[in-house]
C-alpha beads as a LAMMPS data file, in Angstrom:
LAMMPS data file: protein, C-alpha beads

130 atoms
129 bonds

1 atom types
1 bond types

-500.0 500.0 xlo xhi
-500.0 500.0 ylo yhi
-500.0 500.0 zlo zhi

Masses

1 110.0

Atoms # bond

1 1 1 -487.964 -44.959 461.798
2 1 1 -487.544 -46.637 465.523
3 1 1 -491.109 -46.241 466.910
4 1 1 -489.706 -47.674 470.779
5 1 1 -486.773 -47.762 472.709
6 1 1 -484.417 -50.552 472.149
7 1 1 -483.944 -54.037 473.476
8 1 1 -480.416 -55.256 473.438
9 1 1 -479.993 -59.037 473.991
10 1 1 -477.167 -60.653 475.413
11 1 1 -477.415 -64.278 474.232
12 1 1 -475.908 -66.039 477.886
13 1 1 -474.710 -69.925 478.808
14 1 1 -477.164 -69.705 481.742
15 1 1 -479.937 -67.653 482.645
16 1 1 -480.346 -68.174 486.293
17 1 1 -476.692 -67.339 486.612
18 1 1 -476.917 -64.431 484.826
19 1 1 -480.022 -62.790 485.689
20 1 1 -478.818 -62.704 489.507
21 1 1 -475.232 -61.229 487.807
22 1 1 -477.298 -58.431 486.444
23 1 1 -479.985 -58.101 489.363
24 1 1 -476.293 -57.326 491.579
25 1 1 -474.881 -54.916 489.138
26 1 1 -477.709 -52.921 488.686
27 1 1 -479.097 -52.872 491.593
28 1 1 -482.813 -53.329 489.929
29 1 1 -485.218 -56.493 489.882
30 1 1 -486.213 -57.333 486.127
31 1 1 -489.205 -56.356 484.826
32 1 1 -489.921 -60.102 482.820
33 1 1 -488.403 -63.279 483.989
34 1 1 -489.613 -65.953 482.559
35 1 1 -487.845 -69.560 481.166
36 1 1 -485.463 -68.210 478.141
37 1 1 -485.316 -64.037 478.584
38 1 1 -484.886 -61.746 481.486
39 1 1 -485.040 -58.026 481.000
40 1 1 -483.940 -55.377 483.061
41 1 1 -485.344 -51.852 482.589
42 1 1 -482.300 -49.853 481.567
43 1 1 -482.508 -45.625 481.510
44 1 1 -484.568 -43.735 478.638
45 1 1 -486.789 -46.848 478.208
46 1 1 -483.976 -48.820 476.986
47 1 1 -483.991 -52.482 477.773
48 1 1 -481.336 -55.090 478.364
49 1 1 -482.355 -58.652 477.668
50 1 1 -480.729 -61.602 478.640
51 1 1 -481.487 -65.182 476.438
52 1 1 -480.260 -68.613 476.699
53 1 1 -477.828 -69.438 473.593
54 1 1 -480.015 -72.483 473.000
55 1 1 -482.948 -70.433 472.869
56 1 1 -481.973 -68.068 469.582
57 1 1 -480.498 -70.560 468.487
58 1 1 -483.889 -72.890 468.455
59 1 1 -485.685 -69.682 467.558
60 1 1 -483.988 -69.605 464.160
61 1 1 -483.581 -73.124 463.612
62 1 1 -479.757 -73.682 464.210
63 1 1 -478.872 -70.938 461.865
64 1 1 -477.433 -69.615 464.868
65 1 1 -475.405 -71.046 467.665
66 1 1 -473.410 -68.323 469.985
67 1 1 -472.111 -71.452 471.836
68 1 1 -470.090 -72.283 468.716
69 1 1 -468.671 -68.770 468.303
70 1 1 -465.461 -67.075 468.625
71 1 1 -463.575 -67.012 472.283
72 1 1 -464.015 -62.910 472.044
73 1 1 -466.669 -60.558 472.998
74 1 1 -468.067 -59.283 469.685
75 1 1 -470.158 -56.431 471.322
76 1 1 -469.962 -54.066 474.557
77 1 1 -472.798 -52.895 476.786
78 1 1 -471.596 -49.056 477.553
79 1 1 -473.440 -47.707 480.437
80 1 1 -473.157 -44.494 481.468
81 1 1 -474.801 -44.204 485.363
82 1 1 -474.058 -42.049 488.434
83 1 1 -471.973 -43.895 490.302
84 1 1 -469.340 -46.016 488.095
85 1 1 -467.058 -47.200 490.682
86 1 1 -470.091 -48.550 492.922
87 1 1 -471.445 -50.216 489.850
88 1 1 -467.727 -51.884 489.317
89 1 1 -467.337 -53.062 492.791
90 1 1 -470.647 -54.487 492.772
91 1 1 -469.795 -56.470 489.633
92 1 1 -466.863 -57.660 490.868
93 1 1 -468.670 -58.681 493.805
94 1 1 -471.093 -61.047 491.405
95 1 1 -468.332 -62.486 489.654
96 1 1 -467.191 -60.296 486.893
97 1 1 -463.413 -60.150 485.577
98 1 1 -461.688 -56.672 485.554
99 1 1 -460.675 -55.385 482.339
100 1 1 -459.207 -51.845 483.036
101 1 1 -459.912 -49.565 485.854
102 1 1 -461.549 -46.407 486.211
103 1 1 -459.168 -44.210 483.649
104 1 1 -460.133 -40.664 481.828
105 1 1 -460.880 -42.124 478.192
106 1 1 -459.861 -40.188 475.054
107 1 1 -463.597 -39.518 474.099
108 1 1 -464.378 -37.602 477.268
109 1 1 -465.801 -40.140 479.567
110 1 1 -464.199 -41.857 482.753
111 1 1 -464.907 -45.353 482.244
112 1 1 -463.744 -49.003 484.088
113 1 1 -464.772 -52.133 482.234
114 1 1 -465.380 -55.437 483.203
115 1 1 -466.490 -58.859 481.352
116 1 1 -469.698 -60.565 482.717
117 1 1 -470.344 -63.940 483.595
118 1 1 -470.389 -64.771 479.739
119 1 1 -467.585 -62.474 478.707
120 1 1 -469.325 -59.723 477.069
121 1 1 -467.688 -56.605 478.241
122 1 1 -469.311 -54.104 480.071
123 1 1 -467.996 -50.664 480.478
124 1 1 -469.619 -48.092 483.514
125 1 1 -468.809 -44.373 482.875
126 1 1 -469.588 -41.067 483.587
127 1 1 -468.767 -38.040 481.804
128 1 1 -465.799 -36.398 483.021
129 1 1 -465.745 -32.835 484.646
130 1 1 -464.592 -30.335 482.898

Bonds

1 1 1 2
2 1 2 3
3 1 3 4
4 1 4 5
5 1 5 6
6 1 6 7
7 1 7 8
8 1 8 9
9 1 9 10
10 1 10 11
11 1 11 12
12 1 12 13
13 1 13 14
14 1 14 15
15 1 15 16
16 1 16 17
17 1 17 18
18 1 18 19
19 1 19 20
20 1 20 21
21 1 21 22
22 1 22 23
23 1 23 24
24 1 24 25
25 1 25 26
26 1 26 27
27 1 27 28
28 1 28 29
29 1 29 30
30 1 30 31
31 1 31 32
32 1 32 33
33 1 33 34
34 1 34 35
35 1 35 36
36 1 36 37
37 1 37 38
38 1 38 39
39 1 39 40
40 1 40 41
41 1 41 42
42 1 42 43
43 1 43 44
44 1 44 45
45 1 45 46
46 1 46 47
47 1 47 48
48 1 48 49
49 1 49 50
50 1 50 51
51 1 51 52
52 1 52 53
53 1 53 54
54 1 54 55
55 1 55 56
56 1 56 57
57 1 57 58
58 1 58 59
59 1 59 60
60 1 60 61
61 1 61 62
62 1 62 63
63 1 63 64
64 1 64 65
65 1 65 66
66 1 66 67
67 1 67 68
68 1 68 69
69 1 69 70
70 1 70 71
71 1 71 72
72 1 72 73
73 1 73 74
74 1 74 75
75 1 75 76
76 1 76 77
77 1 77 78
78 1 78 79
79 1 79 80
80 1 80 81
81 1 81 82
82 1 82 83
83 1 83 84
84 1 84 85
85 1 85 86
86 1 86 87
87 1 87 88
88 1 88 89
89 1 89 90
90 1 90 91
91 1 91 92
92 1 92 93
93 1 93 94
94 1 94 95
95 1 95 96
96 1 96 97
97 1 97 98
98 1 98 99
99 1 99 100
100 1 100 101
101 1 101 102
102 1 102 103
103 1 103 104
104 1 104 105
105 1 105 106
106 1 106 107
107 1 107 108
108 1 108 109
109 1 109 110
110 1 110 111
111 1 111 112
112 1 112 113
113 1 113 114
114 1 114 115
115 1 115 116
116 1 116 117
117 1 117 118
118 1 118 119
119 1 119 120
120 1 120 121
121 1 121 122
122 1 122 123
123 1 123 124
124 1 124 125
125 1 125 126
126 1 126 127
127 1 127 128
128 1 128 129
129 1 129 130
């Protein structure tokens, strides 16, 4: 049984970078910054976090190196918020690539997606009306 909301980590080439990436895009100041993890309060206590590939990979003793992984995102931060297109702009504006534009997705949702600083792809979407 989950007793808290979840942390997600996004293991990231550089944290500096990347915490001002995600400080643009959504619009919010994290609530711990400190030297190897940001975190940005995300909706229903949810939490993104944000750690230096070096750092998980000293935390488990080499066992893990993202640097050393494959050239593909592995994983995709959905995000469903008010405003999808304003969060899109705004992450082009920080330096994201565009993926697809805002489309009506199979599933119900509209949804644009985008690939951060590191590549991981993030998708902003709303459900559409009926």
């Amino acid at each position: 049984m989950i007793s808290a909301a979840p942390i997600f980590i996004l293991f990231i080439r550089d944290q500096v970078a990347s915490a001002a990436f995600y400080r643009t895009v959504l619009g919010t100041e994290p609530r711990l910054d400190v030297p190897g993890m940001t975190e940005f309060a995300l909706g229903s206590g949810a939490v993104l976090g944000l750690m230096p590939e070096a750092g998980i990979s000293r935390l488990l003793d080499g066992q893990v190196d993202p640097a050393a992984g494959a050239p593909h995102p592995r994983a995709e931060l959905y995000l469903r918020v008010d405003e999808p297109e304003a969060c899109v702009a705004r992450a082009l504006s920080a330096g994201a690539g565009e993926l697809s534009p805002m489309a009506r997705r199979g599933w119900g949702d509209d949804a644009a997606y985008v690939a951060d600083l590191d590549g991981h792809v993030i998708a902003f979407a709303r459900p559409a009306p009926v």
